[in-house]
C-alpha positions in Angstrom: -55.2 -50.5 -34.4 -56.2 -48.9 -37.6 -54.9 -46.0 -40.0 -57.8 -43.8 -39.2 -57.7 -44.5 -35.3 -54.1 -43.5 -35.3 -54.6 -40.3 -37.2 -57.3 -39.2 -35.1 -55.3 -39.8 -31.9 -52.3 -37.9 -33.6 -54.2 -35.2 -35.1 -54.9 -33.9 -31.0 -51.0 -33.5 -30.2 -49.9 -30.0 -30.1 -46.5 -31.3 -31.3 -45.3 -32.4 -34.9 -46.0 -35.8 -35.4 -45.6 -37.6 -38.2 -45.6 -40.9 -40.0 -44.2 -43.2 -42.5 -42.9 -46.0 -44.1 -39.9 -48.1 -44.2 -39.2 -46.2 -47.9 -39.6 -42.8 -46.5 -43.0 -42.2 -47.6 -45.0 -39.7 -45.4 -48.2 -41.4 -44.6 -49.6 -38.7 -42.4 -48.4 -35.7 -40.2 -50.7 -34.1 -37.9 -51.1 -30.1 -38.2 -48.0 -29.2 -36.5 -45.8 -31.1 -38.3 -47.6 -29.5 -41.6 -47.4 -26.3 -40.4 -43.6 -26.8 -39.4 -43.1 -28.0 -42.9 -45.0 -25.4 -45.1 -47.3 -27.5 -46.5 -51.2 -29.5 -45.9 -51.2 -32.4 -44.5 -52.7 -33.6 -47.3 -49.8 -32.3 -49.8 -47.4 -34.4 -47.9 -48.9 -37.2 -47.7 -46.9 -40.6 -50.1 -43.9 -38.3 -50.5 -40.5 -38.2 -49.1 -38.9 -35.5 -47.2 -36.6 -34.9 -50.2 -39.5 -33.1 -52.0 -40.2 -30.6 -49.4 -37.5 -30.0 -47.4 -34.1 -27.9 -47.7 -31.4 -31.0 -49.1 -29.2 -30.9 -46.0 -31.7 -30.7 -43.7 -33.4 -33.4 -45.5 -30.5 -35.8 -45.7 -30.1 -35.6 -42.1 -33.2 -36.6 -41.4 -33.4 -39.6 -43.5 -30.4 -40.2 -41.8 -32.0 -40.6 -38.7 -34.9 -42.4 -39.6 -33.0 -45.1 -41.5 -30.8 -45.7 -38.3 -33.7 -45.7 -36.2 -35.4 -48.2 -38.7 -32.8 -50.6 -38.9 -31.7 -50.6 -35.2 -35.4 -51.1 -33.9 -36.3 -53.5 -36.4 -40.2 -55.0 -35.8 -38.5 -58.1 -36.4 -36.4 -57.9 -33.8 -38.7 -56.6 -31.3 -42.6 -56.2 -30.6 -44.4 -53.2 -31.2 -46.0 -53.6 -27.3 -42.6 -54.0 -26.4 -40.7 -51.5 -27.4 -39.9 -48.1 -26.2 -39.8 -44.4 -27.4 -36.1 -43.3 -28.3 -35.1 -40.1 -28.2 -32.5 -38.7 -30.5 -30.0 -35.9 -29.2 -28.8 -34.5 -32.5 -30.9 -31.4 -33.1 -32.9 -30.7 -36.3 -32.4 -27.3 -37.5 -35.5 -26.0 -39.3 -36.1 -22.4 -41.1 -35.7 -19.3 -38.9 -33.2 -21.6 -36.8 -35.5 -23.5 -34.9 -34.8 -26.4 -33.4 -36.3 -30.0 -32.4 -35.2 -33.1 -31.1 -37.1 -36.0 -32.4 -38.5 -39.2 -30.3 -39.4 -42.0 -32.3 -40.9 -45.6 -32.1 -41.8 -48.3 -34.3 -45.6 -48.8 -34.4 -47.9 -51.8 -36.8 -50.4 -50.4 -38.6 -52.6 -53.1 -41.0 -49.9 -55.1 -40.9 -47.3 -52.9 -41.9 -44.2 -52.1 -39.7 -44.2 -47.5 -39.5 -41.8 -44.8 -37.7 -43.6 -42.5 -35.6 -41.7 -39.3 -34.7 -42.5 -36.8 -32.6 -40.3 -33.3 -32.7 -40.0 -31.2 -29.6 -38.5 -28.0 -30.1 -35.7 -26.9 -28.0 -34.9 -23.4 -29.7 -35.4 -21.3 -26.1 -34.1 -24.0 -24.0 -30.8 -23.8 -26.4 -30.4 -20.4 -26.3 -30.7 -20.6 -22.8 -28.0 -23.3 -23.0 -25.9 -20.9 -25.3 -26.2 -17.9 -23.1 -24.7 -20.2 -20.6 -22.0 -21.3 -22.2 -21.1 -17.6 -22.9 -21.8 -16.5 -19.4 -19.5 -19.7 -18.0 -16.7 -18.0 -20.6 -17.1 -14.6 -19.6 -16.7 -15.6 -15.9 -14.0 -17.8 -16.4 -12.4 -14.4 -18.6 -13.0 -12.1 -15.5 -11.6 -14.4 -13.4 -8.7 -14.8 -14.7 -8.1 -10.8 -15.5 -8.9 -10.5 -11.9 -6.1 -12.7 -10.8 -3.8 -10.7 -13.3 -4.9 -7.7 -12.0 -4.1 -8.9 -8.4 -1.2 -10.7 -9.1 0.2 -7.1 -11.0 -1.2 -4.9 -8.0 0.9 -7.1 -6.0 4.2 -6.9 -7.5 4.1 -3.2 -8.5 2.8 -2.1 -4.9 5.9 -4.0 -3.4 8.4 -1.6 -6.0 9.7 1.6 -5.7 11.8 1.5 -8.9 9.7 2.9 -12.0 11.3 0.8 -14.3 10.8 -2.4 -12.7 6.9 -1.3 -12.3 6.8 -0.6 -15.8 8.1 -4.0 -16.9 6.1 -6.4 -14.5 3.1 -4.8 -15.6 3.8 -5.2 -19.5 5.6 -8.7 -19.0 2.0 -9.6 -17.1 -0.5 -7.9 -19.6 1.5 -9.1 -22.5 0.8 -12.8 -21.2 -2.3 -12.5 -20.4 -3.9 -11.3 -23.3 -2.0 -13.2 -25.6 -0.8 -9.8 -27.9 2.1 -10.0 -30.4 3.9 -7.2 -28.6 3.5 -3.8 -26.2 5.7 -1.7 -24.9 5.3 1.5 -22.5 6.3 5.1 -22.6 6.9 7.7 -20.0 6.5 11.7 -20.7 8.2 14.8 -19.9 5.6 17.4 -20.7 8.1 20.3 -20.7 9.9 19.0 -23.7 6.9 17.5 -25.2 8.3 14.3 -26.0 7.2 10.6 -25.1 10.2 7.9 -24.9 9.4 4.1 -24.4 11.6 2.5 -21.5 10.0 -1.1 -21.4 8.8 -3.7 -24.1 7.1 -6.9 -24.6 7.5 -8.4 -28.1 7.3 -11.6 -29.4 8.0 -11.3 -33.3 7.8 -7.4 -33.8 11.1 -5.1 -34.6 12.5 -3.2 -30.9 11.1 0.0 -29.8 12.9 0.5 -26.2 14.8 3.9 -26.3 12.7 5.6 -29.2 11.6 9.0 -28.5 8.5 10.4 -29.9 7.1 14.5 -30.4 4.1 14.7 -29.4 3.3 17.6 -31.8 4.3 15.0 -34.7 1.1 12.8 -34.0 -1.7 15.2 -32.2 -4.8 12.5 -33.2 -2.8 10.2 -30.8 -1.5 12.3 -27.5 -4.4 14.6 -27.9 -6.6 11.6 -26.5 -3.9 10.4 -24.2 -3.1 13.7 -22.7 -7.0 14.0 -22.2 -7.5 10.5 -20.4 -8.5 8.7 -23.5 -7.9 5.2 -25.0 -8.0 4.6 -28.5 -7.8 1.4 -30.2 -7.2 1.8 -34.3 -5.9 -0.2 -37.3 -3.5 0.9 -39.1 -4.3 1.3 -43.0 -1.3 1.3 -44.9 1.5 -1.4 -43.8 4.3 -1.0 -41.4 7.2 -1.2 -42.6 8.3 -2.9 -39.3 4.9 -4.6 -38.3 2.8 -4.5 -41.3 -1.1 -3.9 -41.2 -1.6 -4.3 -36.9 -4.2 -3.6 -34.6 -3.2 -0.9 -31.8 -4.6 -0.2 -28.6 -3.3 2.6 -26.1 -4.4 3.9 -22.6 -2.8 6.5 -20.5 -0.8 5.7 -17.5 -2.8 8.8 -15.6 -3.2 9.9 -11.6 -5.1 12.2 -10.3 -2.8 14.9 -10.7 -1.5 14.3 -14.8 -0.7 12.1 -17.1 2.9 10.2 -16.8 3.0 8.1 -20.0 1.2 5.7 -22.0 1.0 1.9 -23.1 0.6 0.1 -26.2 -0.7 -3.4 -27.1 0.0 -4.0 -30.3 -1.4 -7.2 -32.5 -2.9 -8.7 -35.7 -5.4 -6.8 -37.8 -8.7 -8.8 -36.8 -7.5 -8.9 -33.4 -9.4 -6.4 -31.2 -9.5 -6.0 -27.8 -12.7 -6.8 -25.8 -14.8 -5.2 -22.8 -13.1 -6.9 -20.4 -9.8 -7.0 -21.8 -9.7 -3.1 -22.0 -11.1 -2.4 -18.6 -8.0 -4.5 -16.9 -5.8 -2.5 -19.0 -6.9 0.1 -17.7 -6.9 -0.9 -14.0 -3.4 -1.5 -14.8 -2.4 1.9 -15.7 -4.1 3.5 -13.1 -2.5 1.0 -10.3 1.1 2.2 -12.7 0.1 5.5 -11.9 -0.2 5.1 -8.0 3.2 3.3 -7.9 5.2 5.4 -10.2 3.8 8.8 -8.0 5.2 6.6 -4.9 8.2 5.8 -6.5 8.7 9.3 -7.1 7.8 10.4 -4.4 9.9 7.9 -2.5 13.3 8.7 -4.8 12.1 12.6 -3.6 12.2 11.8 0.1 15.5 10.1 0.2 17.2 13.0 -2.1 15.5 15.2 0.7 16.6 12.9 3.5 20.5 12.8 2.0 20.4 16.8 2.1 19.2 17.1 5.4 21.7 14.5 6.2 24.2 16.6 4.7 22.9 19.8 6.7 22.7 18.1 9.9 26.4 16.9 9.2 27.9 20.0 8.3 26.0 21.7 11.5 27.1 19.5 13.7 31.0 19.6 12.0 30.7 23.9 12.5 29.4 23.4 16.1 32.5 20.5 16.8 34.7 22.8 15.7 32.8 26.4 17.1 33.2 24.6 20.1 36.5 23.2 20.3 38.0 27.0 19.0 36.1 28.7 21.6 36.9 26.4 24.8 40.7 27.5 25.0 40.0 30.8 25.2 37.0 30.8 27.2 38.5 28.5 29.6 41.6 31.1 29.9 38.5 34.0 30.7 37.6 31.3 33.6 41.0 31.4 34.9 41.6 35.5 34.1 38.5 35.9 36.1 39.4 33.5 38.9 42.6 35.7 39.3 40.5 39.4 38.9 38.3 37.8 42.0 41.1 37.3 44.5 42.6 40.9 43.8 38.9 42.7 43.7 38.8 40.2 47.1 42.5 41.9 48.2 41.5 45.4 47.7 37.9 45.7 47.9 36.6 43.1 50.0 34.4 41.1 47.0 33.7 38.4 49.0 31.5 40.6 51.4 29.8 42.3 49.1 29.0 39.2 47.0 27.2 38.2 50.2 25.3 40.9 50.6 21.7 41.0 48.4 21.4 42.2 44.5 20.6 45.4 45.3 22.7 46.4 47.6 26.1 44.9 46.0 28.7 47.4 44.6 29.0 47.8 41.5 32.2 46.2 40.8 30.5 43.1 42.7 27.5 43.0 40.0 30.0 43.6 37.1 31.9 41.0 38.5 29.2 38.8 38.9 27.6 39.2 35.9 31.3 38.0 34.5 31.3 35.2 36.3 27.8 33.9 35.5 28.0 34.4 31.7 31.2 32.9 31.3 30.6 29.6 33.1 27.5 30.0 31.1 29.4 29.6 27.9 31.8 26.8 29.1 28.8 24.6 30.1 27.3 25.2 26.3 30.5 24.3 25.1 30.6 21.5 27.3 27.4 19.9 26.4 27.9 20.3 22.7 31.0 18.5 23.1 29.1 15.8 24.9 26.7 15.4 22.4 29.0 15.1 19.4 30.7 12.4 21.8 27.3 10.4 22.0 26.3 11.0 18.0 30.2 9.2 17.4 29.5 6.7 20.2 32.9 8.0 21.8 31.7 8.6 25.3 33.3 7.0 27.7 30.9 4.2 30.3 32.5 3.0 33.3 30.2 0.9 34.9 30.1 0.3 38.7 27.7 -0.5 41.4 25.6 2.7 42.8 24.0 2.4 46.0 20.5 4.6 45.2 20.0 5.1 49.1 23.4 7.1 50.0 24.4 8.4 46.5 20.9 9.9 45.4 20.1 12.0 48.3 23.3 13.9 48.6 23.0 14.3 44.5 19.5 16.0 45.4 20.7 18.1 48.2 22.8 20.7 46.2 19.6 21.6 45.1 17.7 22.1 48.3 19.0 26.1 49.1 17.6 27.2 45.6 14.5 25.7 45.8 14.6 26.6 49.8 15.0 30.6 48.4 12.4 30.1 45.8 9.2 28.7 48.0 9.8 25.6 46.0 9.5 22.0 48.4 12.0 19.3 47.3 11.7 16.0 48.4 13.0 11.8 47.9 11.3 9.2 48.0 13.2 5.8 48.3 11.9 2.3 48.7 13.8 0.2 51.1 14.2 -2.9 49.0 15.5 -0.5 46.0 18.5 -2.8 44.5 22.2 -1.3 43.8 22.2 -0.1 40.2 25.5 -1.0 38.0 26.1 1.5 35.6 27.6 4.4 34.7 27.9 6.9 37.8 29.0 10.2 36.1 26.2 9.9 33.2 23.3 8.6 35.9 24.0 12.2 37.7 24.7 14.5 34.5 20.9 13.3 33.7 19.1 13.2 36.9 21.1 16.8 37.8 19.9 18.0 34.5 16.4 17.1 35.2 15.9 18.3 38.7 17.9 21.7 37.5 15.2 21.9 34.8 12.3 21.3 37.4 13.6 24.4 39.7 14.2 26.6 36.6 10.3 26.1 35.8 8.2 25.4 38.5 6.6 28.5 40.5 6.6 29.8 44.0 4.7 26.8 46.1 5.1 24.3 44.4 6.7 20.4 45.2 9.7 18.7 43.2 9.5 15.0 43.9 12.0 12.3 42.9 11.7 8.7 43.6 12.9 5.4 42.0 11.4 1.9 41.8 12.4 -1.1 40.7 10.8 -3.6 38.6 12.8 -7.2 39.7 10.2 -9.0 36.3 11.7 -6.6 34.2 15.0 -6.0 35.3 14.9 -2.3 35.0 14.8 0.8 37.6 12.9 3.7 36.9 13.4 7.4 38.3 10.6 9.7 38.2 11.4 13.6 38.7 7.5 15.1 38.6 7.8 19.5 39.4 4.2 21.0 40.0 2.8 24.0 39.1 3.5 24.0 34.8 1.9 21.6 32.6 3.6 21.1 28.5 1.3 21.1 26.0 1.0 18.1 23.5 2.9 19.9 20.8 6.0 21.0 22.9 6.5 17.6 24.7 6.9 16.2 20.8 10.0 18.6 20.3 11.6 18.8 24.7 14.3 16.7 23.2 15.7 18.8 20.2 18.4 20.6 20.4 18.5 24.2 21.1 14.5 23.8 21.7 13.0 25.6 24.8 9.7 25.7 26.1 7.8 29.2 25.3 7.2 31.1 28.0 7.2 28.5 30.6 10.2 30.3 32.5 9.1 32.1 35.6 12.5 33.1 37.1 14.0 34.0 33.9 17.0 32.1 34.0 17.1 31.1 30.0 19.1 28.2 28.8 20.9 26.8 25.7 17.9 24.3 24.7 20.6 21.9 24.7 20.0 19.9 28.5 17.0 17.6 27.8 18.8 16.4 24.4 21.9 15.9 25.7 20.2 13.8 28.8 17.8 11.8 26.1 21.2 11.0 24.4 22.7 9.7 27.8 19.8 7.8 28.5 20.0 6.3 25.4 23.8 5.3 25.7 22.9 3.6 29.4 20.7 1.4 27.2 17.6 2.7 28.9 14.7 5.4 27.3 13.1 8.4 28.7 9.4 10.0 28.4 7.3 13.0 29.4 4.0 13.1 30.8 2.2 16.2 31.6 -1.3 16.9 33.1 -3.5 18.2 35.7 -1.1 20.9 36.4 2.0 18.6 37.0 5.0 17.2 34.7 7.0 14.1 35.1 10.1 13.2 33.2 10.2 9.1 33.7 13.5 7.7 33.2 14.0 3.9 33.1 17.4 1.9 33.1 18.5 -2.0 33.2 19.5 -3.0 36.5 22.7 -4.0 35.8 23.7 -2.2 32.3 26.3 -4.0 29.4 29.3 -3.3 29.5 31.4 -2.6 26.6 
């Protein structure tokens, strides 16, 4: 084919195109290429690309083309043979634009020519670029994030500041690669700031150094607002020389509690990324160090009320034992007063006889009688309970037939209720299996409950006990249910404290020491069984269940 054909096919291509010879002479480039060049077409023409182009730029092209010419040789192959080759190293024209070339060996009259074709890749590498940097920037996040989590982690599980405070430099320090950091807590009464942890790798020690806060207000007048700063200093340190320094705040919702530091070298700052983890860091500090506190708070709490609850139940031990001699010689004094009032005034009789009508020696006497074996059985359950909170009561365990020991328990109670329009009943299943356990305790708590039930249930109402057994379980369960009063879901949460009773839920104004449902949850608790309270629909039922056959010990 001829020049002129060539050029005319050429001169159509929107890309650069150009041509020429074995000795680097341009024999023709279309008006792309000229344009891309700065010149005519005309103007380049027989010269090299030495004359015209920047040196280095130049060089690498000639480069290029001399490989390309000696690789694909004409002489080694055909022109109808051979292929177009693409070169991969970009050409980096003015303004930073960018081609790739593809190039063939063409004959033209008889003389063996390089054709090259640039395509520009300038977007598609910026594309590629953008990339790169977004691959980089994930990868970065990433990673923080697993820092982040893996220092959420650790400090969440820790209720000692300290150790929060060094896991989170130790991890921060590692994973941003920082010459050294350290972290201070305040105490905003005495203005100061004192630095408990450090991470350094080459840097002189800071743990124990105490700063005032008045000495450097352009610093914790942006910390005590919630402010980071990152600065470099402009006069050496003595210590660390010219550094870069970043700090954030360790900060809740409620104040600020100290402060941390990265510290490195001058040019090194800290990026986007980098200072937003630092910040999720502090804050998650923060939370931790307010439940650390917190936590340290409760327990100091906890020990004094331990304390309380110790010396209360040491005054009532000893209350108790101090006032049982005495009281128990009123008992007896009292005992011996009856059978002379009996000798001389006939007190039997007139205890007999209704309220009203008694003498006046019988109420006195009466009233004597009542208070003081009121005062022997508070004594009596305090002592109990001390007994249970020591685990010193006694448990002698022994086989309880439910059928002939229950009923006769139940029937002391049967004249009371009988005088109060109350109706007491039993309920026992045939197949109800012998219970081993301890007798005395079984009957302190089901007397305790049934007394309770007749002290609060009105005129007309039922008291029902039964028992059933549950053979898949092992365990027997007595239910004493009293009509007529209903607790309310606040009181049932505190029926088992001690010295607690139920306002207003007393009809026949009997009062009590508060002390009989804690002592019977303790008893429960020593027969290795539990004890509940439901209440509804104008009915209560205390549910007590046991083991069968209890441990012995």
């Amino acid at each position: 084919m001829g020049s002129v054909a060539v050029f005319e096919l050429l001169g159509v291509i929107a890309q650069p195109v150009y041509i020429k010879s074995s000795a680097h002479q341009w024999l023709y480039a279309n008006k792309a290429a000229a344009n891309l060049m700065g010149l005519t077409s005309e103007a380049l023409a027989g010269r090299s690309e030495s004359d015209f182009l920047p040196q280095p730029l130049a060089r690498e092209l000639t480069a290029q083309d001399s490989d390309f010419f000696a690789t694909q040789s004409a002489a080694h192959q055909s022109a109808e043979s051979q292929e177009w080759q693409s070169e991969q190293s970009p050409l980096i024209f003015e303004g930073d634009r960018r081609f790739t070339s593809r190039r063939k060996l063409i004959e033209i009259e008889g003389q063996t020519v390089l054709i090259n074709t640039l395509q520009e890749i300038t977007a598609l590498t910026l594309v590629q670029q953008q990339n790169r940097t977004l691959k980089q920037q994930l990868k970065t996040a990433l990673l923080l994030e697993s820092t982040l989590k893996r220092i959420t982690d650790r400090v969440r599980d820790s209720l000692d500041e300290e150790e929060i405070l060094r896991i989170s430099l130790q991890e921060l320090g590692e994973a941003l690669n920082v010459r050294a950091a350290n972290t201070a807590l305040y105490d905003l009464e005495q203005g100061t700031s004192t630095v408990y942890h450090e991470y350094s790798a080459d840097l002189a020690p800071m743990r124990g150094r105490v700063s005032q806060m008045e000495a450097y207000p352009e610093v914790y007048d942006q910390l005590l607002a919630g402010q980071y700063l990152q600065f470099c200093s402009i006069f050496p340190n003595p210590e660390r020389g010219r550094v870069s320094m970043f700090a954030a705040p360790i900060l809740d919702d409620q104040d600020v509690l100290g402060d941390l530091w990265l510290i490195n070298d001058m040019d090194h700052g800290l990026s986007e990324l980098d200072i937003r983890l630092v910040q999720q860091v502090t804050n998650q500090c923060a939370i931790a160090i307010r439940q650390a506190r917190l936590y340290k708070e409760s327990q100091s709490q906890v020990r004094e009320l331990e304390r309380l609850n110790t010396l209360k139940d040491d005054f009532l031990s000893t209350v108790s034992h101090e006032l049982r001699t005495p009281v128990t010689s009123m008992r007896v004094a009292l005992q011996l007063l009856g059978v002379t009032l009996n000798q001389g005034y006939n007190l039997d009789a007139e205890l007999a006889k209704p309220q009203l009508e008694q003498s006046k020696i019988a109420r006195y006497y009466r009233i004597l009688q009542e208070e003081c074996e009121r005062e022997i059985s508070l004594i009596n359950d305090l002592l109990d309970l001390q007994r249970l909170d020591v685990g010193n009561h006694p448990m002698n365990l022994q086989p309880i037939d439910l059928h002939s020991w229950l009923p006769n328990v139940i029937s002391g109670f049967k004249p009371r209720a009988s005088s109060r329009g109350q109706t007491l009943s039993v309920t026992l299943p045939a197949d109800l299996p012998k219970l081993v356990s301890d007798l005395a305790s079984i009957e302190r708590v089901l007397t305790e409950l049934v007394n309770n039930a007749c002290k609060y249930t009105p005129p007309n109402h039922s008291i029902h006990i039964s028992a059933t057994s549950d053979p898949a379980q092992n365990t027997l369960r007595f239910n004493v249910i009293n009509t007529g009063v209903e607790i309310a879901e606040p009181e049932r949460q505190r029926v088992f404290d001690k010295f607690y009773r139920v306002p207003s839920a007393d009809p026949w104004k009997q009062g009590g020491t508060g002390l009989g449902l804690a002592l019977v949850q303790k008893l429960v608790s020593h027969l290795e069984g539990h004890i509940e309270v439901e209440s509804s629909h104008n009915q209560t039922a205390f549910i007590v269940e046991l083991p069968i056959e209890a441990t012995p010990r």
